[in-house]
Biotite code that builds the C-alpha atoms (Angstrom):
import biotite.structure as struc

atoms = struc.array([
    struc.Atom([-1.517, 3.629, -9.288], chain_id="A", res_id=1, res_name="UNK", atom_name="CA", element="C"),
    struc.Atom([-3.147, 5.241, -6.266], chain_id="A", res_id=2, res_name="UNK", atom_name="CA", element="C"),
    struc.Atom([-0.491, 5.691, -3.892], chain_id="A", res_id=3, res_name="UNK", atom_name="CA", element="C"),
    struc.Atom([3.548, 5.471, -5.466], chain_id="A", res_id=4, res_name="UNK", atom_name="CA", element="C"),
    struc.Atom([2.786, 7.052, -8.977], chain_id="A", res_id=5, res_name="UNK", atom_name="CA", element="C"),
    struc.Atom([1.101, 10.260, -8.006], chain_id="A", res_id=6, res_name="UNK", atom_name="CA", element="C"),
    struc.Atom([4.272, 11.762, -5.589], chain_id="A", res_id=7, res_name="UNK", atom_name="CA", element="C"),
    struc.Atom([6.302, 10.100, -8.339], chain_id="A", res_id=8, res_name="UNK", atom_name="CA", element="C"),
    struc.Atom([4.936, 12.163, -10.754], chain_id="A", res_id=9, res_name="UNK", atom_name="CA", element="C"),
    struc.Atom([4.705, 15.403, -8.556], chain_id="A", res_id=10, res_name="UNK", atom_name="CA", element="C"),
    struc.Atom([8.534, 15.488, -8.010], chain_id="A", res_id=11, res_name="UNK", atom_name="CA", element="C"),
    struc.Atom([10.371, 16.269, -10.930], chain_id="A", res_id=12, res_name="UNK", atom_name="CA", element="C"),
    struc.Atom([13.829, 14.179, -9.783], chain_id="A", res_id=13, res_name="UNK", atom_name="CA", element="C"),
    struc.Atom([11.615, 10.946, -10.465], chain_id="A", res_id=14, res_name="UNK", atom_name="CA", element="C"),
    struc.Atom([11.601, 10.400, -14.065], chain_id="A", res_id=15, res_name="UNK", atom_name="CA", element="C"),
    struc.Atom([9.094, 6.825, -14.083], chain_id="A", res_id=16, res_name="UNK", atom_name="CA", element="C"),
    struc.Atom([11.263, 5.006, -17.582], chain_id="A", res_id=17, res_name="UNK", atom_name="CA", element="C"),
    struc.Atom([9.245, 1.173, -16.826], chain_id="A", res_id=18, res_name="UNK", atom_name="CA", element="C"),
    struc.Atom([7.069, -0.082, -15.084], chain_id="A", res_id=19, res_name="UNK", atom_name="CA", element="C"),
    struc.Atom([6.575, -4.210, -14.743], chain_id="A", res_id=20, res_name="UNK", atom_name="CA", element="C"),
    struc.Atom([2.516, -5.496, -14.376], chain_id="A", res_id=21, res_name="UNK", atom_name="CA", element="C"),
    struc.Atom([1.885, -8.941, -15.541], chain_id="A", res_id=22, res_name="UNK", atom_name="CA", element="C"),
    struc.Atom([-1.802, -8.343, -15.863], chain_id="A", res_id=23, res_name="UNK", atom_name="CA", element="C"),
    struc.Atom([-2.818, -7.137, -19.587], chain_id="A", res_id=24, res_name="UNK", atom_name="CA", element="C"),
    struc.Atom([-5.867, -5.266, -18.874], chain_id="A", res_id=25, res_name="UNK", atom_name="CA", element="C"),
    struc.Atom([-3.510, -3.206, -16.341], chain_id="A", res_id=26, res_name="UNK", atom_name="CA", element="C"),
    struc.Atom([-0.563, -2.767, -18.669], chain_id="A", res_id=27, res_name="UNK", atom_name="CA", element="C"),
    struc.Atom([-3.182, -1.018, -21.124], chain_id="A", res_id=28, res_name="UNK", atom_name="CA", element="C"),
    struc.Atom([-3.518, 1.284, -17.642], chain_id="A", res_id=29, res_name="UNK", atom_name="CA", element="C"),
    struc.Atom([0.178, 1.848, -17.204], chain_id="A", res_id=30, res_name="UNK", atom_name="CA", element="C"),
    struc.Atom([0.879, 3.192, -20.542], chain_id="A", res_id=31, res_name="UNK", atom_name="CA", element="C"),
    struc.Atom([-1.709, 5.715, -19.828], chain_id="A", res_id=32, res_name="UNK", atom_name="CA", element="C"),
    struc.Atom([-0.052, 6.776, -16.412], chain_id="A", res_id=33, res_name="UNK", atom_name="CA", element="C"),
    struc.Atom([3.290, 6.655, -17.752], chain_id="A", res_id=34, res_name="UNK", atom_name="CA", element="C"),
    struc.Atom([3.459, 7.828, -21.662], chain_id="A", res_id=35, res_name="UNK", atom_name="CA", element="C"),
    struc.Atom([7.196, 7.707, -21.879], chain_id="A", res_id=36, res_name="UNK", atom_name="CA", element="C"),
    struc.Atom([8.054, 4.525, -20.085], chain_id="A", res_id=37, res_name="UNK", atom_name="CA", element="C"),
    struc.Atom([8.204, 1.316, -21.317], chain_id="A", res_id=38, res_name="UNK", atom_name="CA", element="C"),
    struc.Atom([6.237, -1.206, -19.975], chain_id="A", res_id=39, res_name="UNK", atom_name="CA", element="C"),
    struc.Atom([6.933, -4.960, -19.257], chain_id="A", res_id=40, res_name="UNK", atom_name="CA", element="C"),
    struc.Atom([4.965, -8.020, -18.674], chain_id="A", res_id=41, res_name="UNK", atom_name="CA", element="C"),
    struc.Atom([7.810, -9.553, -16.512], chain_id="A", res_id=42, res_name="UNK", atom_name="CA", element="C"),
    struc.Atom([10.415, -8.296, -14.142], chain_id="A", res_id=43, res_name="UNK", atom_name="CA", element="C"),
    struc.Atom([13.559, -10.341, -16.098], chain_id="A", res_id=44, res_name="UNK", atom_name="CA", element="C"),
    struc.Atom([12.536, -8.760, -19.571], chain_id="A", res_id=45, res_name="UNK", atom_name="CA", element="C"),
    struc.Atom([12.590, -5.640, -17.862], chain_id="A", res_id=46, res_name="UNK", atom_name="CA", element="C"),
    struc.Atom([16.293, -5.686, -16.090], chain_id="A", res_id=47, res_name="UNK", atom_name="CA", element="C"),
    struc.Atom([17.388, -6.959, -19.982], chain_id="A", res_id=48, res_name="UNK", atom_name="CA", element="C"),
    struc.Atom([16.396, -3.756, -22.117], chain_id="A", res_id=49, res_name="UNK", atom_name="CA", element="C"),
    struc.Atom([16.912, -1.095, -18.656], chain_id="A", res_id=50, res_name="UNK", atom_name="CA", element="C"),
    struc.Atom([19.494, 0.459, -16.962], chain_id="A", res_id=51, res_name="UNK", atom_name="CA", element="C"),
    struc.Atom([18.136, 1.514, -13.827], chain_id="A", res_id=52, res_name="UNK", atom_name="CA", element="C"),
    struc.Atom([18.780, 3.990, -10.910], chain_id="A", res_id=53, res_name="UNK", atom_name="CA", element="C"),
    struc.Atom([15.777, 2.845, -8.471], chain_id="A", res_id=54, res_name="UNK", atom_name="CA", element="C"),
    struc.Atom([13.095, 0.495, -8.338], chain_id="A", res_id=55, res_name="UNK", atom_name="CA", element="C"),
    struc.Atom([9.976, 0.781, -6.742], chain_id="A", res_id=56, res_name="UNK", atom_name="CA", element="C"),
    struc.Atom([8.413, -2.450, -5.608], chain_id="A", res_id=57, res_name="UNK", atom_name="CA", element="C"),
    struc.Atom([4.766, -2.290, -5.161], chain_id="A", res_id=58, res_name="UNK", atom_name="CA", element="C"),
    struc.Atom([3.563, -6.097, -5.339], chain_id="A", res_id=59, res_name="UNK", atom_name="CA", element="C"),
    struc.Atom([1.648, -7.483, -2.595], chain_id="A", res_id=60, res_name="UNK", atom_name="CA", element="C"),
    struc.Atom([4.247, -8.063, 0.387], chain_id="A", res_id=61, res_name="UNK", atom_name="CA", element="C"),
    struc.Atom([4.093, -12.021, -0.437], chain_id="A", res_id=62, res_name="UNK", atom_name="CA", element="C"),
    struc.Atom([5.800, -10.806, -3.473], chain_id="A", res_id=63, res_name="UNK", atom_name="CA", element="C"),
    struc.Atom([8.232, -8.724, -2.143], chain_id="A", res_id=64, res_name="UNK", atom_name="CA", element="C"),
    struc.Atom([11.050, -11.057, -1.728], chain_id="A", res_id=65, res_name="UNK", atom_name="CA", element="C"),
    struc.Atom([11.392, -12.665, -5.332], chain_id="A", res_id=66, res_name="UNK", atom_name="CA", element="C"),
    struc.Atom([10.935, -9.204, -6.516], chain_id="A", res_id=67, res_name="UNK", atom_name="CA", element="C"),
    struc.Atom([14.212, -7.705, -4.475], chain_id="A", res_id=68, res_name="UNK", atom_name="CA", element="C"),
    struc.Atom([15.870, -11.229, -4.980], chain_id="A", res_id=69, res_name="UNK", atom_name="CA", element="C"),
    struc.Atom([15.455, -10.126, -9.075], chain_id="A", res_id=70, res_name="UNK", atom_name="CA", element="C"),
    struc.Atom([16.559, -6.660, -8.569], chain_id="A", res_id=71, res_name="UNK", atom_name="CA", element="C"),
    struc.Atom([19.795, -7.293, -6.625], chain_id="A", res_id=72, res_name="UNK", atom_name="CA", element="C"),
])
């Protein structure tokens, strides 16, 4: 919110289509960041319904691993 999604949105080569956050209250957040994108409440749901170039992973670092593990 702070840190990836504002040079995200400064560079128009980054077009932000989901974004995955399991917590409600900051899924209500995300689709006020990102109007166009769809947002997900789980990473699986997600690769189902997208067909995605890049994926930024911004979990805690615990977190990183099952997140990649998904993505690949």
């Amino acid at each position: 919110e702070y840190a990836h999604s504002p040079l995200f949105k400064r560079d128009p080569r980054f077009f932000i289509t989901a974004v995955v956050e399991p917590d409600k209250s900051r899924r209500e957040r995300a689709k006020g960041l990102f109007k166009d994108a769809n947002i997900y409440e789980d990473l699986n749901t997600m690769f189902k319904n997208e067909d995605l170039d890049f994926i930024d992973i911004c979990t805690p670092p615990a977190y990183h691993v099952d997140a990649i593990m998904s993505a690949c």
